[in-house]
MARNUPA-863333 format. One record per atom (N, C-alpha, C): residue number from 1; residue in three letters; chain; atom name; x, y, z. Coordinates in pm, whole numbers, plus 50000, padded with zeros to 5 digits. Each point is the difference from the previous one (the first is absolute). Layout:
! MARNUPA-863333
[r NUM "ALA" "A" "CA" [X Y Z]] ...
! end
This chain:
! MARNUPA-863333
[r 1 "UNK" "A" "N" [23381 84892 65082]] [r 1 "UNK" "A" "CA" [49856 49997 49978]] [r 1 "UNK" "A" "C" [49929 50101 50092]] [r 2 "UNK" "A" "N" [50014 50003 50100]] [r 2 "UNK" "A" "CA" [50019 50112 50104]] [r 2 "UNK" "A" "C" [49949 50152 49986]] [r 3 "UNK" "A" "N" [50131 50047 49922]] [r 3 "UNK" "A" "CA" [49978 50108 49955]] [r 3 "UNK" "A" "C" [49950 50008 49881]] [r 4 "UNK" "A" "N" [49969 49913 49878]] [r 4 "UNK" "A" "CA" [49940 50031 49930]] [r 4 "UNK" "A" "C" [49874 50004 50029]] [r 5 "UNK" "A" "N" [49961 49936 50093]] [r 5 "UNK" "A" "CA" [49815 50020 50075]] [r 5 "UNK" "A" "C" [50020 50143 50034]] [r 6 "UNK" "A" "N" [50085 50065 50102]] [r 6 "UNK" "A" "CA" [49984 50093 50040]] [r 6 "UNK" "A" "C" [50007 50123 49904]] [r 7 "UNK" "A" "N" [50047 49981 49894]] [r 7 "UNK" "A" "CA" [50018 50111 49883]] [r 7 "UNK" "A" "C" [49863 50017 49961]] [r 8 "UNK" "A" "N" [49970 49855 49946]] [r 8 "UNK" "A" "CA" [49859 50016 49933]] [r 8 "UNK" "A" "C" [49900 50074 50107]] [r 9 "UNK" "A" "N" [49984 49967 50102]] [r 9 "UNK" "A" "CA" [49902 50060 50113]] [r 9 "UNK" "A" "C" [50004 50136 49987]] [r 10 "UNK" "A" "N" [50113 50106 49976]] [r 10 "UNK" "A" "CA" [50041 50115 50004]] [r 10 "UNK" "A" "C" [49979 50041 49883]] [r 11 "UNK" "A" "N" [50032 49952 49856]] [r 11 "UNK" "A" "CA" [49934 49984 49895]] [r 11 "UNK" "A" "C" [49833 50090 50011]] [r 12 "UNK" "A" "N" [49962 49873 50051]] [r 12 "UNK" "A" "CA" [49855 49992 50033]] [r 12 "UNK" "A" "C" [49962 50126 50053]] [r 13 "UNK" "A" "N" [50025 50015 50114]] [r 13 "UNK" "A" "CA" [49939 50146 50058]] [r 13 "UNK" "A" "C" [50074 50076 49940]] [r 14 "UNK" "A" "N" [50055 50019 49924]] [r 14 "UNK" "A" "CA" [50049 50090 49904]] [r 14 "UNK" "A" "C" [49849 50048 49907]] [r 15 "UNK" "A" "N" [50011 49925 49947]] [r 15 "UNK" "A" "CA" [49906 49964 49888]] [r 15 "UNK" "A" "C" [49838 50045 50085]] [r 16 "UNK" "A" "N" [50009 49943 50106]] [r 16 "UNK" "A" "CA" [49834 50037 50059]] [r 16 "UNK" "A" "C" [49983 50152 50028]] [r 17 "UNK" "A" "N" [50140 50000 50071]] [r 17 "UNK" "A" "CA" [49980 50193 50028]] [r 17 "UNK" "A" "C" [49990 50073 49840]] [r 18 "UNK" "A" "N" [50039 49933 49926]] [r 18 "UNK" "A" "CA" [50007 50070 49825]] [r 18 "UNK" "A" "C" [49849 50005 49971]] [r 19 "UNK" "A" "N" [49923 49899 50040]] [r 19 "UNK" "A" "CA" [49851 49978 49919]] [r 19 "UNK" "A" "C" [49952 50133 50092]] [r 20 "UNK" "A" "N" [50038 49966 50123]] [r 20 "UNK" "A" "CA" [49898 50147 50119]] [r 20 "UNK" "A" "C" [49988 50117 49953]] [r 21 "UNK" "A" "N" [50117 49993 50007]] [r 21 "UNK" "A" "CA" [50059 50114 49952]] [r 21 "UNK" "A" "C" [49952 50067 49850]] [r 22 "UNK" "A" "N" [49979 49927 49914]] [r 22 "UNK" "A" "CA" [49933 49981 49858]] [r 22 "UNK" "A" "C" [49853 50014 50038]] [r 23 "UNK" "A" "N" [49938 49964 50118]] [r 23 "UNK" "A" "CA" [49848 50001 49995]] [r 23 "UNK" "A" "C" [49962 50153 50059]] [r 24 "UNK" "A" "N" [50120 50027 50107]] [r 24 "UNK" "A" "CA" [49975 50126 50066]] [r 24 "UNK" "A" "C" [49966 50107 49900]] [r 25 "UNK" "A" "N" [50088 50019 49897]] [r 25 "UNK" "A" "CA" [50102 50080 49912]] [r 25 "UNK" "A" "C" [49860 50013 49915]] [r 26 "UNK" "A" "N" [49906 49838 49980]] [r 26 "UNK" "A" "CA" [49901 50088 49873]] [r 26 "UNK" "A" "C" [49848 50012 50091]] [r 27 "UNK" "A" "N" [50001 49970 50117]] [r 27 "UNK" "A" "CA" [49889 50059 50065]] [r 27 "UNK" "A" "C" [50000 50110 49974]] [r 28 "UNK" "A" "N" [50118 50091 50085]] [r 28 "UNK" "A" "CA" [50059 50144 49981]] [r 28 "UNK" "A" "C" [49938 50088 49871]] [r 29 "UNK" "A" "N" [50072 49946 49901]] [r 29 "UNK" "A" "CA" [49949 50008 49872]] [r 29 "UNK" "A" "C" [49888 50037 49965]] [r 30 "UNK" "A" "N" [49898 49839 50068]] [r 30 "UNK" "A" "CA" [49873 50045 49946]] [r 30 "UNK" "A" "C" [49927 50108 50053]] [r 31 "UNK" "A" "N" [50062 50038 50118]] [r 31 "UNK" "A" "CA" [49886 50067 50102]] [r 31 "UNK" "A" "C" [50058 50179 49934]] [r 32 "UNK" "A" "N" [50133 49990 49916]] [r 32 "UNK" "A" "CA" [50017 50150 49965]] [r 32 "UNK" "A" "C" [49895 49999 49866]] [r 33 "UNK" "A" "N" [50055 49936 49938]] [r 33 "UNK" "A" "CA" [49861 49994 49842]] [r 33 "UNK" "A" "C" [49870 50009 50095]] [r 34 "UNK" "A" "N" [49935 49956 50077]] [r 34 "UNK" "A" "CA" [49912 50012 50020]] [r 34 "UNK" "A" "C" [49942 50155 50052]] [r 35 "UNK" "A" "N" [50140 50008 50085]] [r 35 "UNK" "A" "CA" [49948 50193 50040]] [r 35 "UNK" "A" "C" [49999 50058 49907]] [r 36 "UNK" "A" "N" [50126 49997 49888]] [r 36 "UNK" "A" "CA" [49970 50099 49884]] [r 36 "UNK" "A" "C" [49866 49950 49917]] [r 37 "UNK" "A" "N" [49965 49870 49997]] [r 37 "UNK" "A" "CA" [49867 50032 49901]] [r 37 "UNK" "A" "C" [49880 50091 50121]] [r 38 "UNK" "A" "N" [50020 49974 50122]] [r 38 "UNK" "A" "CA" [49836 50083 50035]] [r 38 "UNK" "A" "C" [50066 50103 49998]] [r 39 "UNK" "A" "N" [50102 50065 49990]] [r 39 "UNK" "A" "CA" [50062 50138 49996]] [r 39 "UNK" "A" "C" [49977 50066 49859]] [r 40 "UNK" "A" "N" [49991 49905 49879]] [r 40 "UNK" "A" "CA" [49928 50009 49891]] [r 40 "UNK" "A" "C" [49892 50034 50004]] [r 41 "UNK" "A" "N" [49911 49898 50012]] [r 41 "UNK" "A" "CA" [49858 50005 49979]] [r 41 "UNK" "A" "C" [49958 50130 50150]] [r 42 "UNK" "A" "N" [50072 50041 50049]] [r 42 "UNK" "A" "CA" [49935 50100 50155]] [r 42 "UNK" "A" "C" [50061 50115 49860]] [r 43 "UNK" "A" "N" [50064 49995 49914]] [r 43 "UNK" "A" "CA" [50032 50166 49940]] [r 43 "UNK" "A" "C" [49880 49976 49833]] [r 44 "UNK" "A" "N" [49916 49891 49968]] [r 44 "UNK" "A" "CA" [49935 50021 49886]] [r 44 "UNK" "A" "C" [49854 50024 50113]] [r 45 "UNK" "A" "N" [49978 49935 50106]] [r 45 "UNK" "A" "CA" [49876 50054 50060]] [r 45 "UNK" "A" "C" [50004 50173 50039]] [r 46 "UNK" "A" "N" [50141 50048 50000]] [r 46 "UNK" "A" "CA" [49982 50163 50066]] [r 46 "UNK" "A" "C" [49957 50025 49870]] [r 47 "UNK" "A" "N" [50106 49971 49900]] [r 47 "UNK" "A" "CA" [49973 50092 49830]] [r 47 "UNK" "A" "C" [49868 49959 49995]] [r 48 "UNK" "A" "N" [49885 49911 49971]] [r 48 "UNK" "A" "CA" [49874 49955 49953]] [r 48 "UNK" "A" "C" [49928 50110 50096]] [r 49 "UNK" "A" "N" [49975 49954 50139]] [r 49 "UNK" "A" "CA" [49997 50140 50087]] [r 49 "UNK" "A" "C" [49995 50103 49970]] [r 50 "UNK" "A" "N" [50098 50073 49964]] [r 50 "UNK" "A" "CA" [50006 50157 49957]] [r 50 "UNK" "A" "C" [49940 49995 49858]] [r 51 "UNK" "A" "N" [50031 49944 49898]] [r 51 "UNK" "A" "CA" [49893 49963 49870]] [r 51 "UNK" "A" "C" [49868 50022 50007]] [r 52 "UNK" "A" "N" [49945 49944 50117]] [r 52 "UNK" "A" "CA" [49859 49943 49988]] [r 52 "UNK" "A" "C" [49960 50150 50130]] [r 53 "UNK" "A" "N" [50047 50096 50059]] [r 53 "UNK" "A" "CA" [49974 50116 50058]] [r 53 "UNK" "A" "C" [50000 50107 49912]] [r 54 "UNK" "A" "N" [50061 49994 49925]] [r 54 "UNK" "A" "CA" [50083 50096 49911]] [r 54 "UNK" "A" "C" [49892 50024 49890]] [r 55 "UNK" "A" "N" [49903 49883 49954]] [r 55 "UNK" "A" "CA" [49883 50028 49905]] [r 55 "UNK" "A" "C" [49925 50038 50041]] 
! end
């Protein structure tokens, strides 16, 4: 009984470092989508910019 407690426990932080690890992984994520969209919208404000000089 023993060791089956102790498996499951190890189990466990198995599994917890998996979720962290899973939360790290789509913070990460979001914060790259997020640079490429203002990296987007920072290249339709230059083009509108030069558009709106250009007339």
């Amino acid at each position: 009984m023993k060791t089956a407690s102790i498996e499951l426990q190890k189990l466990r932080t198995m599994a917890e470092d998996s979720l962290n690890k899973t939360a790290e992984l789509q913070q990460v994520l979001a914060q790259i989508e997020a640079n490429l969209s203002l990296a987007e919208c920072q290249k339709v404000k230059e083009k509108t910019n030069q558009n709106l000089n250009s007339n």
